[in-house]
C-alpha positions as CSV (number, residue, x, y, z in Angstrom):
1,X,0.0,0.0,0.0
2,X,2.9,2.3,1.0
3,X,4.8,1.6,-2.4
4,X,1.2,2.5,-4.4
5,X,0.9,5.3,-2.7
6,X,4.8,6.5,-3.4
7,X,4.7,5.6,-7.2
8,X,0.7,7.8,-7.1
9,X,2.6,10.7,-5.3
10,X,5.4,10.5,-7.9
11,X,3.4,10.6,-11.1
12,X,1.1,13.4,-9.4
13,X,4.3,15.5,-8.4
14,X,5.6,14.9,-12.0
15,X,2.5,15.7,-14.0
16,X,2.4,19.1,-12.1
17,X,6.1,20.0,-12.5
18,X,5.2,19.1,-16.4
19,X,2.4,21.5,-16.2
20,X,4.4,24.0,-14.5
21,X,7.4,23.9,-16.9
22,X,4.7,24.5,-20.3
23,X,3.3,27.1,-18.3
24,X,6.7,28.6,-17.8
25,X,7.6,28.5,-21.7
26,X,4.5,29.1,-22.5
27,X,4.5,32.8,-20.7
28,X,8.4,33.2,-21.8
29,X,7.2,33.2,-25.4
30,X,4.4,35.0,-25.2
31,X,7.0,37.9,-23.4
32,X,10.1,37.1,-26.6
33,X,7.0,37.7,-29.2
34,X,5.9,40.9,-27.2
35,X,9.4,41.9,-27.2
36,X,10.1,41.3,-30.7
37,X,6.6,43.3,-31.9
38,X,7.4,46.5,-30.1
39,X,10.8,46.0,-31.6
40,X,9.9,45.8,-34.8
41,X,7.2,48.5,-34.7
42,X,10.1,50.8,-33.1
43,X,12.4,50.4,-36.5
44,X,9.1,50.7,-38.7
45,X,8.4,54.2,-37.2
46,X,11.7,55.1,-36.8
47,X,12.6,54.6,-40.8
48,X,9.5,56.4,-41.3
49,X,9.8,59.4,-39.8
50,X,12.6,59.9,-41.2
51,X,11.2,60.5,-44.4
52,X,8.5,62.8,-42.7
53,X,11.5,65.6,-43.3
54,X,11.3,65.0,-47.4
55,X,7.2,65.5,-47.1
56,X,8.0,68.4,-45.3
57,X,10.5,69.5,-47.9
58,X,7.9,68.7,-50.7
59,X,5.2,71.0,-48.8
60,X,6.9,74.0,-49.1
61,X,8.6,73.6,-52.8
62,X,6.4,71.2,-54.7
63,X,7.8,71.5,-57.6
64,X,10.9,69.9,-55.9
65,X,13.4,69.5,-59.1
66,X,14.7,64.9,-59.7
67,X,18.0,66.2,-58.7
68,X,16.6,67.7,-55.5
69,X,15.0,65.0,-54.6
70,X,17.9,62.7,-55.3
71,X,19.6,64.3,-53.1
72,X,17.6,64.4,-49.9
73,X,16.3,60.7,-50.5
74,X,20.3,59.8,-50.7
75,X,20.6,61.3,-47.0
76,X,17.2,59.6,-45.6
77,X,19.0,56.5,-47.0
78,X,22.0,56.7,-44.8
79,X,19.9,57.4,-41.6
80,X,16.8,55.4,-42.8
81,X,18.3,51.9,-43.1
82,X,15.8,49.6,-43.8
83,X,14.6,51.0,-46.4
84,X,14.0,49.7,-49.9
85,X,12.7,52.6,-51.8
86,X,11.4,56.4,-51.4
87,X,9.1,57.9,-54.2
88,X,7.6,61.2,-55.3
89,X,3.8,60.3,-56.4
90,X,2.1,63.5,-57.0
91,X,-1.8,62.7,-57.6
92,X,-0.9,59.4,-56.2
93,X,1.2,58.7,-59.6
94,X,4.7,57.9,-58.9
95,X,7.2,60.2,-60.8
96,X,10.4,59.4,-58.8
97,X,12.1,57.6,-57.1
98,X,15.3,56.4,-55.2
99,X,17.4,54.6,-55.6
100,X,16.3,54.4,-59.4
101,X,18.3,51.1,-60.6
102,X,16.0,48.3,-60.0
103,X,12.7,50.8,-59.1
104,X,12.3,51.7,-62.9
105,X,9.0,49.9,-63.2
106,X,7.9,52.0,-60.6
107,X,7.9,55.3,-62.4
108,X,4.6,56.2,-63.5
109,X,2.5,54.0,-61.8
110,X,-0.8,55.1,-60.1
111,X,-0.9,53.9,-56.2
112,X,-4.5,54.1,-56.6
113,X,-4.7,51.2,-59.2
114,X,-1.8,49.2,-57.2
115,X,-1.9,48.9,-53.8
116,X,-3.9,51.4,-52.2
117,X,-7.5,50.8,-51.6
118,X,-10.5,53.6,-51.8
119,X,-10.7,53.7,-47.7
120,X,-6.4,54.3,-47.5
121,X,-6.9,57.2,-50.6
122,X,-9.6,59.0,-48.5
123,X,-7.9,58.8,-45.1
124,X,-4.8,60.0,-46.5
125,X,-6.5,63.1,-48.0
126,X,-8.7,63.9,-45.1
127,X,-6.8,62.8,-41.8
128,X,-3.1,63.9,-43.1
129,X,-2.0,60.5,-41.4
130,X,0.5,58.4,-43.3
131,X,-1.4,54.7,-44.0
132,X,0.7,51.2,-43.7
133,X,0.3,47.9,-45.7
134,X,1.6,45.0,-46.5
135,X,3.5,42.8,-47.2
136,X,2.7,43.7,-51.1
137,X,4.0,42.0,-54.3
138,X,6.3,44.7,-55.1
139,X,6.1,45.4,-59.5
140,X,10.4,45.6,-58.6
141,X,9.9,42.0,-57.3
142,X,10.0,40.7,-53.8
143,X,7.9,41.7,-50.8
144,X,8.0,45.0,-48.5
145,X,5.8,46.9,-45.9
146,X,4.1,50.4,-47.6
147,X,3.7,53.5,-46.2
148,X,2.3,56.7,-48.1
149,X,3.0,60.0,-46.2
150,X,0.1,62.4,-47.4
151,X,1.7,66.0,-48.4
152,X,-0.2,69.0,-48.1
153,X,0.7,72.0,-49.8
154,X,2.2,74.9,-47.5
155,X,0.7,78.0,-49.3
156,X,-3.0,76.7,-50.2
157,X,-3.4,73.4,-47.8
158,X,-4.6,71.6,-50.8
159,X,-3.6,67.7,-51.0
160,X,-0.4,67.4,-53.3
161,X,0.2,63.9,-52.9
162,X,2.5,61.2,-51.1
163,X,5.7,60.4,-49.9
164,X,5.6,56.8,-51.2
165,X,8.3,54.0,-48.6
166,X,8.4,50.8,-49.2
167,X,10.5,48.9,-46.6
168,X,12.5,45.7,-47.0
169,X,10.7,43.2,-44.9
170,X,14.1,41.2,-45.0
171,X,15.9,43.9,-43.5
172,X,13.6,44.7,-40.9
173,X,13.5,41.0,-40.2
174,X,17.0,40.4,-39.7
175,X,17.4,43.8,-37.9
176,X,15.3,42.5,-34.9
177,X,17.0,39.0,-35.0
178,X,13.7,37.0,-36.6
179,X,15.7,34.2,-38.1
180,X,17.0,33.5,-34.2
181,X,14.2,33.5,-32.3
182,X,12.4,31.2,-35.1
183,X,15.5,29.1,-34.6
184,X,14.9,28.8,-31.1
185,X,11.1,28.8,-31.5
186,X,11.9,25.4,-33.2
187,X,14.3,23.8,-30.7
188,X,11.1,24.9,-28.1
189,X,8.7,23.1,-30.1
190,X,10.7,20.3,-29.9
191,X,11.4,20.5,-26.7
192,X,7.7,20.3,-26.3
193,X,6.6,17.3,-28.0
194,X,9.3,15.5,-26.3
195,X,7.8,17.1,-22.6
196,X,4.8,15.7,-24.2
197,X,5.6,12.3,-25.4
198,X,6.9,12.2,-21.9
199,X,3.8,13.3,-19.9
């Protein structure tokens, strides 16, 4: 009777301390994905207001000349570094960008007839917030994460058009150290099914 009882205390003591120990992982992940969300959003925001300076630039000399432009996008660049692409899309219609090489199928084409939805034009135009989507099929290739900045002109306050950024999802991915924690998401997961199998 004694030795029934031990082996009925054992299992109980060992199916708790199982318990326990998911429970443990279970609130360590949710705190590493927390961690990694606010981390991304972080480098997101920070790239993009970066390139609230060129909308501002934009707002007070619209007719901001290519070389201009290439210019200030070239410094945003340096500072901005997840960045894939910045354009000029006046009317929504993109008429440039940086860095060119590799964005060329980008000139002329109409946001509105792309990637940006009826709901994202009007909120742009009337809440003079910048809009985020994505990912999106990119017409360079690949995948990125959007963001039009609406620009407003400084003399008449009409709508002029947007700061078009696309970001490079792999950048931003490895710049918060993705590819590690789903390494380590794995080995958990195994870890798991063998705490499991165990149980």
């Amino acid at each position: 009777m004694v030795l029934i009882l031990m082996v009925s205390v054992a299992i109980t003591v060992d199916r708790v301390s199982t318990e326990r120990l998911k429970t443990e992982v279970r609130q360590e992940w949710q705190a590493k994905i927390d961690d990694l969300a606010l981390d991304l959003q972080g480098r997101i925001l920070q790239n993009i207001k970066t390139v609230w300076g060129l909308a501002a630039s934009v707002s007070v000399e619209p007719e901001l000349g290519e070389a201009r432009f290439q210019e200030l996008a070239a410094v945003i660049f340096r500072l901005a570094t997840e960045l894939r692409n910045i354009g000029l899309a006046p009317d929504f219609v993109i008429n440039n960008i940086y860095p060119l090489e590799g964005n060329e199928a980008a000139i002329g084409l109409d946001l509105r007839t792309q990637s940006l939805p009826a709901e994202q034009v009007r909120m742009l135009m009337e809440t003079e917030r910048a809009v985020f989507s994505g990912p999106i099929n990119l017409v360079q290739g690949g995948q990125g994460l959007a963001a039009r900045i609406p620009i407003f002109s400084s003399d008449s306050g009409e709508f002029w058009g947007v700061v078009s950024v696309i970001l490079d999802l792999q950048s931003l991915y490895e710049a918060v150290n993705l590819g590690i924690i789903m390494q380590e998401a794995q080995l958990a997961r195994i870890s798991h099914e063998g705490i499991k199998e165990s149980g």
